[in-house]
N, C-alpha and C positions, 0 to 999 in steps of 0.2 A: 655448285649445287644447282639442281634443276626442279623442276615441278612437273608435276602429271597428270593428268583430269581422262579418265575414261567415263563417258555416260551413254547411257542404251535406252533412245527415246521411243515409247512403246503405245499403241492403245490401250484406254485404261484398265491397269491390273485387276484380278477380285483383292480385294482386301487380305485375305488370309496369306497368299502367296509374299505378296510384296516385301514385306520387313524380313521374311527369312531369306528371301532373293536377294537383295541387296547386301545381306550379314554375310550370304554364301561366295558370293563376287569378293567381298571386302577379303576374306581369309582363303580364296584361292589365290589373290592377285599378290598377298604379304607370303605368302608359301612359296609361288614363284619369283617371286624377290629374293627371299632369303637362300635359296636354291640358287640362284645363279650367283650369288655374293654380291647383289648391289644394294648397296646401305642406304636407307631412307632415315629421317627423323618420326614423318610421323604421317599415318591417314585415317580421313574421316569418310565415314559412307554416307551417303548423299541419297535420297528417295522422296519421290512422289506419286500423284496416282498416275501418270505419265511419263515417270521415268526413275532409273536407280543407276546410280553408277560410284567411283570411288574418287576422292580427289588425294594423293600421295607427295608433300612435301618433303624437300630436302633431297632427292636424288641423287645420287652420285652419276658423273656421267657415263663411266665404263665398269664394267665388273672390276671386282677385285683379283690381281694378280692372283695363280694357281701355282704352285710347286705339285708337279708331280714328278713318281719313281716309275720307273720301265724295268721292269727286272729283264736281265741279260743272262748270259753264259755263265755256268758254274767256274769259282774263284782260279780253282786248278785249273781248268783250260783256258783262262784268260790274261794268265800270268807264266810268262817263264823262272827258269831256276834263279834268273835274276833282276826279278816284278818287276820285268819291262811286259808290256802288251802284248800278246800274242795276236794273228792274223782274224783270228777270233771277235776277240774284244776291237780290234780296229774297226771290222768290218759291222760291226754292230755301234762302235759309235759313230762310224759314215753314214747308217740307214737310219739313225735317229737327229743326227745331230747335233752330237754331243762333245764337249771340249774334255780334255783328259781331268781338269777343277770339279764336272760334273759327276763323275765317277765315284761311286762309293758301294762297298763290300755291306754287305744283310747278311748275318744268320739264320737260316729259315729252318724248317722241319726236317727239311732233304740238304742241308749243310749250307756252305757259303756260297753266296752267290753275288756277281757283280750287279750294280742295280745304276740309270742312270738315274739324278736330280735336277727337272729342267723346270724352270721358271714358263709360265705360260699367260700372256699376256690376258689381260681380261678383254673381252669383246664390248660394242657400244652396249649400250645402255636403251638405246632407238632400236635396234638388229635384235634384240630380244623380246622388246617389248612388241614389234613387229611379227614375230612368228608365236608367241605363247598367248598375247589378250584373244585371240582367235579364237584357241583350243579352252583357254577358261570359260567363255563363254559358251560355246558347245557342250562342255563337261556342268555345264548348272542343271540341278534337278529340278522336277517340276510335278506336283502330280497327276495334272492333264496339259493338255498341249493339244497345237494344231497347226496347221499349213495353210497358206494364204499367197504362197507365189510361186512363180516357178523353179525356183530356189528349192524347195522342196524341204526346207528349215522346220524345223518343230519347237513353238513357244508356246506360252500362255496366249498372248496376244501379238499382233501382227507387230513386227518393228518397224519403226519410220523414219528413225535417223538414229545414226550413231557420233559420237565428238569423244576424237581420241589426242589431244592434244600434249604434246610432249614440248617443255617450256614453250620457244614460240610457235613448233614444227609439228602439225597433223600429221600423224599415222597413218593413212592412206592404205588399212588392209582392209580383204573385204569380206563380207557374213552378212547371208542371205540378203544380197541381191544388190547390198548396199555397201558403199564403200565410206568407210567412218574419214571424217574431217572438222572443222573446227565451226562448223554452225548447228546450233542447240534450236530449240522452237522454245518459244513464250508461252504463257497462258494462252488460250485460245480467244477467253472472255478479255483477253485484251488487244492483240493483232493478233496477225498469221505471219507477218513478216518476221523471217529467219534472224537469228541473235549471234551476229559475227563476234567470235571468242581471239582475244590475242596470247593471253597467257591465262594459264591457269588458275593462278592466283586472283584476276579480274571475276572467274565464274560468278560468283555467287553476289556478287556486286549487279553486275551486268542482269543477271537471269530476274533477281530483284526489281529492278527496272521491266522488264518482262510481264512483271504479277507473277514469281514465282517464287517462292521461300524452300530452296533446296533443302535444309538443312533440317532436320523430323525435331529435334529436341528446340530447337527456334520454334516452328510452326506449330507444336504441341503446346509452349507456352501461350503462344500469339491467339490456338482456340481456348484457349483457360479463357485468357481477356476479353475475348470479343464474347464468349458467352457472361461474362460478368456485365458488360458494357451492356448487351441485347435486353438482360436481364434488371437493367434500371433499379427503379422503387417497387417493382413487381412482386408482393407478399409473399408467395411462392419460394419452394424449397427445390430446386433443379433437382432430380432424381438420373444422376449417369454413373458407371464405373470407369477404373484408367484403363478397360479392354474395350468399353465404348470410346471413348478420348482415340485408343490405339488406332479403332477401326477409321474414326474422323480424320487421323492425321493421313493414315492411308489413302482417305478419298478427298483429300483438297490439295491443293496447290497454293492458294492465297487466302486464306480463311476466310472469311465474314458470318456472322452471325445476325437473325432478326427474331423476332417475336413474333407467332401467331395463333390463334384460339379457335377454340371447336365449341359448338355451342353446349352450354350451361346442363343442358336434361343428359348428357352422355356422362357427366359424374356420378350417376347411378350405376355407372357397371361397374365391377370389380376393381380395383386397383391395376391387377397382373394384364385386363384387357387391355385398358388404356397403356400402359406401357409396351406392351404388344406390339400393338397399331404404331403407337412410335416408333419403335422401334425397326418393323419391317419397310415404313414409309422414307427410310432413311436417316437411322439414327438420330432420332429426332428428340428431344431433352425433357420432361414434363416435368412445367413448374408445380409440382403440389402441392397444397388439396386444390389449385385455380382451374381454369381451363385454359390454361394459355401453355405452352410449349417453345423451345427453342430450335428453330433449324440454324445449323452450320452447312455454309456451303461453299464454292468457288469460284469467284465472282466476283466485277466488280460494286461499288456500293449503291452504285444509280441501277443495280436490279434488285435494291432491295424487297419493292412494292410487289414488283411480278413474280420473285420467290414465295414473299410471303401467302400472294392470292395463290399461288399455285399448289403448295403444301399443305392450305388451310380448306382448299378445295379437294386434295387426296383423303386428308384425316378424316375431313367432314364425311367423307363417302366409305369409307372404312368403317368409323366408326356407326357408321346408319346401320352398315351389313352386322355389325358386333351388338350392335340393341335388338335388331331384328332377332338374330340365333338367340341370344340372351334370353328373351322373354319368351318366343315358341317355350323353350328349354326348362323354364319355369313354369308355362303354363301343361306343358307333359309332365313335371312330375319327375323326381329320383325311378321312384317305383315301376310308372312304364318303362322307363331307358333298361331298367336291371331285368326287364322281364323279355327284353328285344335281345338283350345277351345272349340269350338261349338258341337264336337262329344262327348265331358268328363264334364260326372253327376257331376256335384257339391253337392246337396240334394237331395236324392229321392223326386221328388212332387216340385221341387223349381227350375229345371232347369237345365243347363249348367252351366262350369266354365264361359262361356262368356256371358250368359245372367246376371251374377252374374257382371260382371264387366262392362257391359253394365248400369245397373242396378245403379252402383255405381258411373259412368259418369254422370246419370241425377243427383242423390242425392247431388255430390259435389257443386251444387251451393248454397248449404246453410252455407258455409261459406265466408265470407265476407274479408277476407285476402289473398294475395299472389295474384298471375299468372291465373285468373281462366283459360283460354283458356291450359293455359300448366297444370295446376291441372284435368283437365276433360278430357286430351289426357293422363295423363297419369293412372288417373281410367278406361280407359277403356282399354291398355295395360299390367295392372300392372300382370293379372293373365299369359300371353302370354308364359313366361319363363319356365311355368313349363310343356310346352310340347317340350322342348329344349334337344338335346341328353345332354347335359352337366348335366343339372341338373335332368335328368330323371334315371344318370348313381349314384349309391345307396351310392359310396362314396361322393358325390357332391350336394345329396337333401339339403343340409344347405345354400346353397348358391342361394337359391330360392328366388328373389328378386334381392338379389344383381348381378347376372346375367342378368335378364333382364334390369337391370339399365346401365348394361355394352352396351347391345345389343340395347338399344332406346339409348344411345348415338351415338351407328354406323348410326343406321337406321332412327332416326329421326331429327339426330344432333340438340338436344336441350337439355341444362345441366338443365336446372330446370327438366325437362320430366325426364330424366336418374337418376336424386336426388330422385324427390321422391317416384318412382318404387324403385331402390335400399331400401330404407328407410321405407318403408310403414308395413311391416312385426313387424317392432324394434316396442316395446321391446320386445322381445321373451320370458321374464322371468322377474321376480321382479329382479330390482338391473339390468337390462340389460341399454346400451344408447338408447336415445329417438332419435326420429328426429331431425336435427337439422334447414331443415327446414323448413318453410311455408307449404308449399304443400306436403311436407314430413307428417309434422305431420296431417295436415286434412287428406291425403288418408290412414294413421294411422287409423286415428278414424273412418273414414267412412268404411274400412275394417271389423274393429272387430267389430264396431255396425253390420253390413253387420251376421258377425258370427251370434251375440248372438241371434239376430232378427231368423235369420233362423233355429236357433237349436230349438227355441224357438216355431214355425210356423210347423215344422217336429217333433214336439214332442222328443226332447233329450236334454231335460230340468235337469240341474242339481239336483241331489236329492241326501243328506249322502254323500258319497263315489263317486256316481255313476255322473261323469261327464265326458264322452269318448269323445266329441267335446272340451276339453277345455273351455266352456263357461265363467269359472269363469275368468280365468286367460284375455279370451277376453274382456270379462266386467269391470276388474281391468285395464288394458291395455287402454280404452278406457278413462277411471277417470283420470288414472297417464298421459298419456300424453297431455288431454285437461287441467288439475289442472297447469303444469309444461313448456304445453306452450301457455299458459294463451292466451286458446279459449273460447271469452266469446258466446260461443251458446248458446243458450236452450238446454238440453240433452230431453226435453221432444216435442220441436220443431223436433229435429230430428228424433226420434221413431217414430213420427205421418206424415213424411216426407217418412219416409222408407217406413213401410207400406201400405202408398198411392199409391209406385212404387211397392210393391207386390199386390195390391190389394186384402189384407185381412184384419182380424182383432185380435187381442189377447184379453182377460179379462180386464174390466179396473182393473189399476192398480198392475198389475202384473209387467209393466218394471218397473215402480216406484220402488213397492217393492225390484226389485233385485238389481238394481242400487242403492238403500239409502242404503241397507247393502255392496255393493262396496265401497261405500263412508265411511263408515263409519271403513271399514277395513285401506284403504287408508290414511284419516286423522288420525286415529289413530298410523299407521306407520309412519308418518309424524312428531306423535308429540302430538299428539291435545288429552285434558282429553275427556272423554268419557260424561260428560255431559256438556261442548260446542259444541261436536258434534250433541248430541241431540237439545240443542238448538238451532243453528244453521238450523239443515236440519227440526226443525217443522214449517220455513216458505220458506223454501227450495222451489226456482223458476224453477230448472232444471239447472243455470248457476255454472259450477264444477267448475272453476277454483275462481268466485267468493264466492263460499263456502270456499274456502280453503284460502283466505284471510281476511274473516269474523273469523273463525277461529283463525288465526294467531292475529290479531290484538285483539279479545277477550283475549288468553291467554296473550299477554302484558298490558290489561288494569284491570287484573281480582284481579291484587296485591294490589291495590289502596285501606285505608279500606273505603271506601264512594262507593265502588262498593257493597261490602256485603252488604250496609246498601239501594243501590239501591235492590240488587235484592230479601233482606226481602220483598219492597215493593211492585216489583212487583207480588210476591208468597201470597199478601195480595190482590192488583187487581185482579189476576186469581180465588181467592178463593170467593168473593164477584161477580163476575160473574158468579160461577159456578149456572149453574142451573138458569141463568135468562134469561128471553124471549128476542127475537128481542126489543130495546129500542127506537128505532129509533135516529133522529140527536137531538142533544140537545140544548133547546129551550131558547137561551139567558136572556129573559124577567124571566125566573122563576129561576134564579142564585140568589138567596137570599142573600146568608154570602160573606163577602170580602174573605174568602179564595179561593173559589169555583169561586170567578169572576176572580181572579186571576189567580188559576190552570188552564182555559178554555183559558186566553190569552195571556200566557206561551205556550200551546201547540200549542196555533195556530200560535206565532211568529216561534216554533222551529218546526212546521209542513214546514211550506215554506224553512226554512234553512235548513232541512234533504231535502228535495228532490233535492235539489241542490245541497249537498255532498255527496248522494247515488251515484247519478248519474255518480258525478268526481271519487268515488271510494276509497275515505277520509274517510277510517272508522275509525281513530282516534281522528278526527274531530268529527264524527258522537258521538262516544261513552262519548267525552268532552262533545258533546251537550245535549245527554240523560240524563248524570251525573247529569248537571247542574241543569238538573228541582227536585232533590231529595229533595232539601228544601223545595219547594212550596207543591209538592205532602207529605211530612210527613205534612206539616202544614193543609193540606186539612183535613186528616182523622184523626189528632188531633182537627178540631175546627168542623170537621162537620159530621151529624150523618146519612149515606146517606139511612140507611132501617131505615126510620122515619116511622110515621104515615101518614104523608099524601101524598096519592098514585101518586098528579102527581110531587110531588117535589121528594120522592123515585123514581121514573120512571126517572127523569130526571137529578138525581145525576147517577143513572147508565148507562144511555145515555153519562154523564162525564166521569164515570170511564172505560166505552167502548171507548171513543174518544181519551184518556190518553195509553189506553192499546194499541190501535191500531196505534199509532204510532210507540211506542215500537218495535213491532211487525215487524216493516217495516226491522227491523234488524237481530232480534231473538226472541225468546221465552225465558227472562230471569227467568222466572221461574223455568225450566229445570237445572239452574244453583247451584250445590250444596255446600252448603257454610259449613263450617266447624264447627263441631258439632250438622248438623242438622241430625234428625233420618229420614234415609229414607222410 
């Protein structure tokens, strides 16, 4: 058994790329392992902000022997009348070289056919790795890239050495410009002199020595500790996430952490600025409520003084520009900012920012929860911020929202106002937090409907690829947080609401359409099989958040088996209606068979009982109740023959099994429901 170390030393990566570059290397380079048949035990991906590569224990040194079949000439012309060989079959095992032991007879679709079986030795384990680490490399994605020699190579960043070391023996191929071999580079902040590698197994020993900590899930612990250590007796509560840690691990090589402070009057700004400024100065940790902060860096420990003046002299200067816009911002006023909206296009053809929020003050009255007087002061302020010097200034556009939520607390002193301006933006992404409240989550929804409506109206309708407004994401935004904070609107109330304030009109059916595939992404994220979804949204009212508990309550009741045996039934109702005319109501007096008079007042006691548990929103009730009629309904279309002969008793058993379905109906479409082992 052998070992393997490829690494690909680079100028430093952006952060975002690095960890999926190195996962992408890691399961290209185990694919062409397993492709060629050479058995390994086991490998670890290796990354820093200067390099990524894969170390692969246990090698085998040559592939694994191959058995393959040659098929040859049909059985009859390869055999005489007495199964000796014919000129045929010789001449064909002289051109393969095949011994007569090799030989063996297949059945195939076109009859028998001789076929040889030859053993084929595996090739090195070096001769493979030598013509594939190449092409893996080249085959790694990227979403920008660039050239930087004559090579004419396309990466993130320029490469500057490669180390391809197979147990003792360097790979010597070469990519872009550079031919890989067995010397790595060090931290920089410790020499420049090159790190002679003998085996594989030494790397991470050696590189260590170096000032380099190859290993991400090592050096992710090693910055837990050193900001623990940085962090002393310091009162302070460290404020970071494990996507901040991610980015840290991404941009160090040898961790170190120190402490440093920004003066005492810049606690006056917001919370979200000061972590702001941290954050864009280089992930930077803020002890809260203190002024003192944590930088992680790469480095050795005798720079810790010059990091620390250097960092505390960026914050300082950041944070001077974030007090400066802050107070201007306070001493203009909410009310000028929302009155300067009125100069800045929001859509070609659709207005101002302020007609858009104007717009969106009347709309909010169609929800029926929370503050309206504070919900509609603050749809009509919510855009105001974003002609504020704070957030106008390019490190600070994220805080669009949450600034004006800052600035209607000064200026209109009223915390619902300032909540749901702050809030109204959220969720910015799948997996972001929602509103958390009232009025937060309606000027949510009323926003992004506000979007999709308008891209929608200006023509910048998502298509493929092509979605430059974000639509989708608004349209998803608008499901996830009426489904989650369980707004029972109409989504289809609302559209016809909008519209009325733009005074235009769209296609019918077009918002349907995009909204049932939001939904249908959504519930599916959620959870939900893909044909509850369907049947659910085929009587689909426009009420999201009611879908999505239609949903939920289907997949708990769908295990039961008297549920399959309901929904064979109803996939037998939908198919006996297919294709029959309007029936009209059905006419008591012509109920012939005790089944049928039965079925009819079953439906009509559990017709009265479902409206009255739709309503309370008892869909587990609902679905006990539907259940229950399964025995009457099989006994029906076991005793009764409803496309009989005579036309007004057929007419009026289907007028039945219309009355029967359309209660159903009030719930979902169980026929959409696919039961196991049916062919779809």
């Amino acid at each position: 058994m052998i070992d393997f170390l490829i690494e690909i030393g680079h100028e430093e990566f952006p952060p975002s790329f690095l960890r999926r570059t190195a996962d992408d290397l890691t399961y290209r380079l185990e694919e062409v392992l397993k492709r060629n048949r050479i058995f390994y035990r086991s490998v670890r991906t290796i990354y820093t902000s200067r390099r990524f590569g894969v170390i692969v224990l246990g090698l085998t040194r040559k592939q694994k022997p191959q058995v393959i079949e040659i098929q040859g000439p049909p059985k009859k012309i390869a055999f005489d009348e007495k199964n000796k060989p014919t000129e045929k079959l010789q001449g064909f095992m002289k051109t393969h070289d095949l011994k007569r032991t090799e030989i063996v007879v297949r059945k195939t679709k076109k009859g028998e056919y001789v076929c040889g079986r030859k053993e084929v030795a595996g090739g090195l384990t070096e001769d493979v790795l030598y013509e594939e680490i190449p092409r893996i490399i080249q085959s790694l994605e990227f979403p920008k890239t660039m050239r930087w020699n004559a090579s004419g190579t396309r990466f993130p960043r320029p490469v500057r050495w490669i180390v391809a070391l197979l147990d003792r023996r360097p790979i010597r191929f070469k990519y872009a410009g550079i031919t890989a071999d067995r010397y790595s580079m060090p931290n920089f902040h410790f020499s420049y002199k090159p790190i002679r590698l003998e085996k594989p197994r030494e790397y991470m020993n050696f590189l260590r020595h170096g000032g380099v900590v190859v290993d991400p899930n090592e050096r992710r612990k090693l910055i837990l500790k050193r900001i623990k250590q940085a962090i002393g007796k310091v009162p302070g509560k460290p404020l970071y996430t494990d996507a901040m840690i991610d980015e840290l691990n991404c941009m160090t090589e040898y961790p170190e952490a120190v402490t440093g402070e920004f003066d005492q009057k810049y606690l006056d700004l917001p919370e979200e600025v000061i972590v702001t400024v941290l954050k864009t100065q280089g992930d930077l940790i803020w002890l809260k409520p203190t002024n003192k902060f944590v930088c992680v860096f790469s480095a050795k420990k005798k720079a810790l003084q010059n990091v620390k003046k250097g960092y505390t002299r960026v914050v300082e200067a950041k944070l001077y520009d974030a007090h400066f816009y802050y107070q201007n911002d306070l001493a203009q006023g909410l009310e000028k900012m929302n009155e300067q909206t009125k100069g800045m296009m929001w859509l070609k053809g659709l207005g101002s920012l302020y007609d858009k929020a104007f717009r969106m003050s009347k709309f909010v009255s169609v929800f029926p929860d929370g503050d309206q007087a504070a919900l509609k002061k603050a749809a009509l302020y919510c855009k105001a911020d974003l002609l504020s010097q704070m957030v106008r200034e390019k490190d600070f556009t994220s805080l669009q929202g949450i600034m004006g939520g800052h600035y209607a607390a000064v200026s209109l002193k009223d915390e619902k106002i300032a909540a749901a301006i702050k809030e109204h933006y959220l969720p910015n992404y799948v997996g972001d937090a929602l509103p958390r409240t009232q009025e937060g989550a309606a000027l949510s929804v009323a926003d992004k409907l506000d979007n999709v409506i308008g891209a929608f109206l200006s023509g910048n309708r998502p298509s493929g690829s092509y979605d430059p407004l974000a639509v989708r994401r608004n349209g998803y935004g608008v499901v996830q947080v009426m489904a989650e904070n369980g707004i029972h609107v109409s989504l289809f109330t609302m559209i016809e609401r909008l519209l009325g304030l733009y005074g235009k009109k769209l296609e019918d059916g077009v918002m349907k359409d995009f909204f049932s595939e939001r939904m249908t992404r959504y519930l599916a994220d959620a959870g939900s099989r893909y044909d509850e979804i369907k049947a659910v949204l085929a009587t689909w009212q426009g009420d999201i958040a009611d879908a999505r508990h239609r949903c939920q309550a289907l997949a708990k009741f769908r295990d039961k088996t008297e549920f399959n045996k309901l929904v064979i039934g109803q996939k037998r109702v939908r198919n006996i209606l297919k294709g029959s005319k309007e029936t009209g109501a059905v006419q008591t007096g012509l109920l012939k068979s005790p089944a049928e008079r039965k079925l009819y007042r079953t439906g009509t006691r559990a017709l009265t009982q479902l409206e009255v548990l739709l309503k309370q929103k008892k869909y587990g009730e609902v679905l006990e109740l539907l259940l229950s009629m399964r025995e009457v309904i099989d006994t029906f279309f076991d005793d009764v023959m409803v496309m009989c002969d005579d036309a007004a008793l057929r007419k009026n058993r289907l007028a039945l099994v219309r009355y029967i379905n359309d209660i159903f109906i009030q719930y979902a479409d169980f026929s959409e429901i696919v039961i196991e082992g049916e062919k779809s």
